[in-house]
C-alpha positions as CSV (number, residue, x, y, z in Angstrom):
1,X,-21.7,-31.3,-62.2
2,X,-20.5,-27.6,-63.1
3,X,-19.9,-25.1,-60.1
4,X,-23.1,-23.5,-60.3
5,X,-25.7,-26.3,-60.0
6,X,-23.2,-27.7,-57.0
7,X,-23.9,-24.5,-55.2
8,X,-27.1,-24.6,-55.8
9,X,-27.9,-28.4,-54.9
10,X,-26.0,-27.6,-51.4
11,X,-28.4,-24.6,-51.3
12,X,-31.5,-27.0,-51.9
13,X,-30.4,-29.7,-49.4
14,X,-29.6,-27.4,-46.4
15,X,-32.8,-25.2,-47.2
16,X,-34.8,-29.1,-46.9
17,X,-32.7,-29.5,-43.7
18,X,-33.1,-26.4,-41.7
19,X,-36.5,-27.3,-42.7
20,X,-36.7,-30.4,-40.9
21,X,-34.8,-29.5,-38.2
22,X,-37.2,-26.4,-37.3
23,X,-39.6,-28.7,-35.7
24,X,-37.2,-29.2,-33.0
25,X,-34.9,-26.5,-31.3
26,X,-34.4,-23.6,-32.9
27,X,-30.3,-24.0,-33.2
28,X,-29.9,-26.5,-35.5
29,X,-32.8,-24.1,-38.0
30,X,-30.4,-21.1,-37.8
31,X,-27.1,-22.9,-38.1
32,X,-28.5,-25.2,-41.2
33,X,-30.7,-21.9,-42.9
34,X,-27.5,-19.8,-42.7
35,X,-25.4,-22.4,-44.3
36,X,-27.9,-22.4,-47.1
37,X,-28.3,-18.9,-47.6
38,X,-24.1,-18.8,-47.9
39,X,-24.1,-21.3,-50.6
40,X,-27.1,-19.6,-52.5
41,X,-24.9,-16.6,-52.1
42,X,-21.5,-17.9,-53.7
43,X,-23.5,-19.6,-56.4
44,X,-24.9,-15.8,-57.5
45,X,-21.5,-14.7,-57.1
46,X,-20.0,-18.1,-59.5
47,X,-19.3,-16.0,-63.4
48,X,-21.9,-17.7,-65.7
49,X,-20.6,-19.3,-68.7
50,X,-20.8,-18.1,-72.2
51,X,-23.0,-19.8,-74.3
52,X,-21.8,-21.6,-77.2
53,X,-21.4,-19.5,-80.8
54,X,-24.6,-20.1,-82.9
55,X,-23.6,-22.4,-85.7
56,X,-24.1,-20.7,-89.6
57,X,-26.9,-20.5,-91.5
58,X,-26.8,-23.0,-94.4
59,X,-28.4,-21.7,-96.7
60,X,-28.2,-24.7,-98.9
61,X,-30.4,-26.3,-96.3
62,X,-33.2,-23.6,-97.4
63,X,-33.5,-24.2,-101.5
């Protein structure tokens, strides 16, 4: 798994957790929701990758 969908799977299960725990007292919602928003914040920050060069035409393919 690359950097970027890491960050953003850590993003997705703190997000689910600060969820669950907002039921309850409101600490563990702030603690989990912050450490969410920080990883959703690095992965933005993470350079995306350049997509791979387009391959030739062949034109032979086209006759």
């Amino acid at each position: 798994m690359d950097a970027i969908a890491q960050a953003k799977h850590t993003a997705r299960v703190l997000i689910s957790e600060a969820r669950v725990r907002r039921g309850g007292n409101g600490h563990g919602f702030w603690c989990f929701f912050n450490s969410a928003q920080s990883a959703r914040l690095r992965a933005a920050a993470l350079p995306r990758p350049a997509p791979p060069p387009a391959l030739p035409i062949q034109p032979e393919l086209f006759k």
